[in-house]
N, C-alpha and C positions, 0 to 999 in steps of 0.2 A: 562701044559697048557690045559685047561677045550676045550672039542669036541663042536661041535654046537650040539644043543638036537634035536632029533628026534622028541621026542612026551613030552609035558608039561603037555598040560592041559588033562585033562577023561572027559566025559560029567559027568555034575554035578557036577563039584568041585569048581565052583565058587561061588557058593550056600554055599559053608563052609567059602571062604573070606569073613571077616563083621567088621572085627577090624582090626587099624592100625598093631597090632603084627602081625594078620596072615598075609598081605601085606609085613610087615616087613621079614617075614621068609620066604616066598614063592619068594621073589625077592632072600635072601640070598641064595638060592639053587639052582639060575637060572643065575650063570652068567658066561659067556662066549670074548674073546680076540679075538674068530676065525669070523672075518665077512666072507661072501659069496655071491655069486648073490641073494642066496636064501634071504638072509638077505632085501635086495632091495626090493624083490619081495613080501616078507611080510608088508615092512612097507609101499607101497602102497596098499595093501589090507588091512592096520588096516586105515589108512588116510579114504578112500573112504567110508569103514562100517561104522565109526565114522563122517562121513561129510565134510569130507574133512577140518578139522583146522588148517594141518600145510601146504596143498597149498595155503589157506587163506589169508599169512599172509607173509608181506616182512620177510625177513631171513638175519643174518648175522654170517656166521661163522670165529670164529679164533680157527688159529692153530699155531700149533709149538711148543718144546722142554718146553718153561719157561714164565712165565708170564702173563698167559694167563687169571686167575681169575681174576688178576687184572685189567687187561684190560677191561673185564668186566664189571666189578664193577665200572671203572671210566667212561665209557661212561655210565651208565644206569643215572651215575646221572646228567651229563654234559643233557641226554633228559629228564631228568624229571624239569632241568631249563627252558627247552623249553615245559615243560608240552606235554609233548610226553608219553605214556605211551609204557614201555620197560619191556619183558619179558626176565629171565635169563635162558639155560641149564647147568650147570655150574657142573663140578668133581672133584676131588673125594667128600663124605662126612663122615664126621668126626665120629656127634655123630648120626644124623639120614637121611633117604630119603628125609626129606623134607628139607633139604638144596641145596638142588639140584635143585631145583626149587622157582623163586621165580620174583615178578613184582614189577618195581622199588625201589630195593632193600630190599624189603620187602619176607620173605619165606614165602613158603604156608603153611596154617593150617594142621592139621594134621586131622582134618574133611574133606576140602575139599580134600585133598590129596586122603583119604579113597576114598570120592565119586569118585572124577574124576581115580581115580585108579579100582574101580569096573570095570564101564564103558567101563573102557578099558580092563580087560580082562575079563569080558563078554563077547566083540566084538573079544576078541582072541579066546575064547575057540571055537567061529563056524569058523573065517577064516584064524587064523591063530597059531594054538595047538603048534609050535615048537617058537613062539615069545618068545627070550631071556630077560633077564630082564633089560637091557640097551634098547632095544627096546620099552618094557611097560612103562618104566620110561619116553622116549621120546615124545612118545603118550599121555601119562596121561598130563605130560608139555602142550603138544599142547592143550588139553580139556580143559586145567584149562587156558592157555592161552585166547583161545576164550571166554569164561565166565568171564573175566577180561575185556575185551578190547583190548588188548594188540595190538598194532601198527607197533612197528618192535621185532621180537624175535632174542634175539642175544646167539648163541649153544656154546657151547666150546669142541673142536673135542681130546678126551681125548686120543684119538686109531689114530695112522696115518694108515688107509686102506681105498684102494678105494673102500670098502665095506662098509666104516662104514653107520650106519645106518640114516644118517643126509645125505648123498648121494643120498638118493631117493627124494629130495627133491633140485629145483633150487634156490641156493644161490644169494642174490642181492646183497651179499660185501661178500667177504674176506679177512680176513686180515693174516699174517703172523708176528708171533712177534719175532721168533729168532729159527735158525735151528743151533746144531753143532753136532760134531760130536763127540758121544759117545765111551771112550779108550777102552772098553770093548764091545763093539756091533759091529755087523755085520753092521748093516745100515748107509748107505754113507748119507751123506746130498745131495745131488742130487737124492740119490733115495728118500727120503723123502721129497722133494719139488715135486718131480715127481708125488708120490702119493696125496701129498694136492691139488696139481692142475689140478688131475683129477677131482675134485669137481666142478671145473671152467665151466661154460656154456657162452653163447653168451650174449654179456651184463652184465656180472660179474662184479661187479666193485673190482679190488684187488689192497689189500694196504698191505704194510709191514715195519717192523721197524728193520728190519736186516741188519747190518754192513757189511757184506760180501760183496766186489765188486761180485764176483764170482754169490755169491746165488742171488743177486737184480738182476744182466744181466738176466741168466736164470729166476729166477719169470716172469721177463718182457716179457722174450721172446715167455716162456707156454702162458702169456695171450694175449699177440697178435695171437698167434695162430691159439688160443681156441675162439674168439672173445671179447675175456672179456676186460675190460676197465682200463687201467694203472692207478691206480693213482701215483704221485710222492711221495718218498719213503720218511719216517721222520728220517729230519736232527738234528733237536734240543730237549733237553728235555723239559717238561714243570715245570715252576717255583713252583713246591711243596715247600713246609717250611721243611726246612731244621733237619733232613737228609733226606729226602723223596723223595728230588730232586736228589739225584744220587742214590738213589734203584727203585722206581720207575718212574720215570721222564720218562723212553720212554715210559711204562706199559700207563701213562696219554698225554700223545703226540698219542699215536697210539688213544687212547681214542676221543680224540679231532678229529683227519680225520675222524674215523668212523661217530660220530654225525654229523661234517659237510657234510661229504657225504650225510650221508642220506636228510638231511636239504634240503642239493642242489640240490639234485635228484628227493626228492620224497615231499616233503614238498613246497617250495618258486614257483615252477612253478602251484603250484594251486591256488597259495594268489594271491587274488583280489587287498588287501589293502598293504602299505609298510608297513613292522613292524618292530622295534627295540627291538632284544634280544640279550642275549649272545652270540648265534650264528650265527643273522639273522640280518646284517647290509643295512638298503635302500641306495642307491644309494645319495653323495651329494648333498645338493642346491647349485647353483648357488649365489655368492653374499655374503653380510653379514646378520648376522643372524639380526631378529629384536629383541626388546627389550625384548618381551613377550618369548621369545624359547630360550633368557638367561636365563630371571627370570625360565625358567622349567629346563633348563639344571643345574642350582645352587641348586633347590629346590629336583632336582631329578637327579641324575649324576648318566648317563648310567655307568653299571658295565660290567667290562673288562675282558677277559680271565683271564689276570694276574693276576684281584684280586680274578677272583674268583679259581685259582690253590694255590693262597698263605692263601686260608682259606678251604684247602682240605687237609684231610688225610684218606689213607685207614686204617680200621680195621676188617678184615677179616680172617677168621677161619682159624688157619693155614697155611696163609701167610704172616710172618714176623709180627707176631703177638705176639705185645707187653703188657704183662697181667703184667700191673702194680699194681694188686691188691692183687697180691699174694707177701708173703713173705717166702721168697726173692721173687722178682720180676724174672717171665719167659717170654723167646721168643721161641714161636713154629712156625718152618716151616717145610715143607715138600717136602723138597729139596731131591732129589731123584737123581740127575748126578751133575755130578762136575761142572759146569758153574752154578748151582743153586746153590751150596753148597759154593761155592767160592764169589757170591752174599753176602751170609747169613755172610760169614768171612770178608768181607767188612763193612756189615751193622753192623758187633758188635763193629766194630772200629769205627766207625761214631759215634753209641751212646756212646763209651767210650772218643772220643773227647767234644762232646756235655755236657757230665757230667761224672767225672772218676769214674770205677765202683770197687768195693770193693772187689773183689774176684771174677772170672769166670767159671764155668764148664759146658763142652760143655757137653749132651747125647749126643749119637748116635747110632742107630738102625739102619741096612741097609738090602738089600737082596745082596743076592749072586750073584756077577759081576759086583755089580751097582755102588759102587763106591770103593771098596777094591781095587788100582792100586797105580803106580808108581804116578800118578801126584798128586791125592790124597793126599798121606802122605806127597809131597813135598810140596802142598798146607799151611798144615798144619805147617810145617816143617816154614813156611816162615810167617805167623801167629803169631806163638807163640815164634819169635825172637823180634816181636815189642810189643807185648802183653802178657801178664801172666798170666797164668790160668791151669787149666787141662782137661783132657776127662776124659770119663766115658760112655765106648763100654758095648754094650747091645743086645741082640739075638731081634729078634718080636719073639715074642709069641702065637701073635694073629694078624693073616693077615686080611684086611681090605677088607668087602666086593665089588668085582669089580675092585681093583689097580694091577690086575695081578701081586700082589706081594707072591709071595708061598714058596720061601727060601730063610732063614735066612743067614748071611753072616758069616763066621765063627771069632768069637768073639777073640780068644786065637792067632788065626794067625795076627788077623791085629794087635793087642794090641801089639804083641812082634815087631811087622814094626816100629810102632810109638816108641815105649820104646828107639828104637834102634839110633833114632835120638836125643834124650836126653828130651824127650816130656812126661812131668808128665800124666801118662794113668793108668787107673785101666779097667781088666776086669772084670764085670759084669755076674752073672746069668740068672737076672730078670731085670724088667724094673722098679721095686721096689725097689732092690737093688742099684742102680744105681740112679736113685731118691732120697733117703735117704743118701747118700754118697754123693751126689751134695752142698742138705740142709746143710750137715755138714760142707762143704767147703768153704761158701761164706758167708758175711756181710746179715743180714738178712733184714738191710734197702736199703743197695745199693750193694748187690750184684747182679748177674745174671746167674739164669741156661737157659741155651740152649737147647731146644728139636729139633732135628732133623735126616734127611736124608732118610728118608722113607717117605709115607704116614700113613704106619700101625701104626710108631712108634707114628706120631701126636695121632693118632685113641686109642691108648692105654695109653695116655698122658689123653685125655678124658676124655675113660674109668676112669682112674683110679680118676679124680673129683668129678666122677657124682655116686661113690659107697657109 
């Protein structure tokens, strides 16, 4: 694990930043897992040099284990039905930086990124020379933010520490989308709820869509504490088109609290006038309606939550992402612990119920302890009793800037786990190797390979497109 840096920047070395690349490479040699007070301390000294644009600007962070991009991703659009303009912080990325940022689901150019990127470490190299590059990244967001408009910024807390850098800043929602507990990690889920809700201030409003009787009592109870404002926790999914509704369906239900929250909070108590939208229902009349506000409700029939979940699908980089354009047909995710990984083993039975699929083989890339275990293989084990297919285990090669992913899982070891329960596995060298073995395996119209269990491995899935 990478030290927090001492010293970054030299005078004058911002004067050689001018192109995306050297941005590009000067973030890739600056990044860091270990927050700190110091960390706090800097990204109030880059806010104030820079004018202050992430105290600006209401704030919404989510956390937790799994799903949290897409969470995202369904609320920015659920405000941009209400023509709300919504800034993203969003992690890991794949093929560049500017994924990471982006307004109403729109990524930033790779112009303004430069600019608002200078800016910002311009403003580092005088106050604050040891700013990581998860921090510049942060800052450059918030510039590009303010230059947009942006209304409410919603961050996604990639790092559970009460350091991380999105902590120097008062949160006006939190949401929590699912904590468990990892077979190989030291961190208990209560310590990891502990630390997310340190973030919590007075007036917080926190929401979660975690199942856990256990995890909901304590969330509740940190934020009465803390002063923060309960909301009630989500029961149902929301009606996606099917399979969508049981992979993502809470991922858009947490979606839905967040924009109403903010609606109810920060929005409707300024309106003068009643309005009717998606999320912003006035108050009934009294009586029956007259003839004239039939004729408009026939002419024009308000649009419903439901209908507008059953004309939503996410398609996003990475997460459970379906690239039907490739043959064979691929899904990459970047499922990294087993309650993701076991999602993705769900979701490929869904689409083999939906339409049967012709041949299967899973990739897999992982790092070392992250998901090589007992439940793992029995995951698998139970899988590929109802379904048929094979893997095809793969080393990274190439770890992915900032997923604190640094070693590989040992390839030969798990392949003989799996072999042993009678599970068709080949191990792999390359991620090339392992690719061109998949190809061979599957119907080229209606087969499906599988990219997963890493982030590096999406990241080198990419890669290997765009050569």
């Amino acid at each position: 694990m990478q030290k927090e840096h001492t010293s970054i920047l030299t005078p004058g070395f911002v004067k050689k930043i001018k192109t995306f690349e050297d941005i590009r490479a000067f973030l890739d040699a600056r990044w860091t897992t270990e927050y700190t007070a110091q960390t706090i301390d800097r990204m109030h000294a880059l806010d104030v040099a820079l004018g202050s644009p992430a105290q600006n600007i209401k704030k919404a962070i989510v956390a937790g284990k799994n799903s949290k991009s897409l969470t995202l991703h369904f609320a920015t659009r659920l405000l941009r039905e209400e023509n709300i303009i919504s800034g993203v912080i969003s992690s890991p990325h794949f093929s560049s930086y500017t994924e990471r940022i982006s307004t109403n689901n729109e990524g930033i150019s790779e112009r303004l990124f430069v600019d608002c990127a200078q800016d910002v470490i311009a403003v580092a190299e005088k106050v604050a020379p040891a700013a990581s590059s998860m921090e510049i990244l942060i800052m450059t967001a918030f510039v590009y933010f303010k230059k947009q408009s942006v209304e409410l910024a919603l961050l996604e807390l990639d790092t559970i520490s009460p350091y991380h850098p999105f902590a120097a800043f008062y949160p006006d929602m939190l949401t929590v989308t699912r904590i468990t507990q990892e077979e190989n990690s030291n961190h208990k889920p209560m310590e990891d709820i502990s630390s997310i809700m340190s973030l919590v201030q007075k007036g917080t409003h926190v929401i979660t869509g975690d199942q856990v009787k256990a995890h909901i009592a304590y969330i509740q109870k940190l934020t009465e504490e803390k002063g923060g404002i309960w909301e009630m926790p989500i029961r149902k999914l929301a009606a996606l088109p099917y399979p969508f509704e049981q992979i993502h369906g809470r991922s858009a239900a947490l979606a839905e609290r967040i924009a109403q929250t903010y609606i109810k909070t920060f929005i409707e108590p300024t309106l003068t006038n009643a309005q009717d939208t998606l999320l912003i229902r006035p108050k009934g009349k009294k009586g029956r309606p007259t003839l004239e506000e039939k004729r408009k409700s026939e002419l024009q029939p308000t649009k419903t939550m439901n209908m507008f979940w059953r004309n939503t699908t996410a398609h996003i980089a990475g997460r459970f992402q379906l690239l039907t354009k490739e043959k064979p047909q691929v899904l990459v995710d970047c499922a990294s612990n087993l309650d993701a990984f076991e999602n993705v083993l769900f979701g490929i039975r869904l689409l083999h119920y939906q339409k049967p699929i012709k041949g299967l083989t899973i990739i897999i890339g992982a790092t070392k302890d992250s998901l090589h275990s007992e439940a793992f293989v029995k995951a698998l084990r139970y899988f590929f009793k109802k379904t048929s297919g094979s893997i095809a285990l793969c080393p990274i090669e190439k770890n992915l800037a900032g997923s604190g992913e640094t070693t590989s899982w040992d390839v030969d070891a798990i392949t003989n786990d799996i072999k042993l329960l009678k599970i068709k596995a080949r191990a792999c060298k390359t991620f090339a190797e392992a690719y061109d073995y998949a190809k061979q395996s599957v119907d080229e119209t209606d087969g499906l390979i599988v990219v997963t269990g890493s982030r590096s491995i999406v990241h080198q899935w990419y890669e290997s497109k765009n050569q």
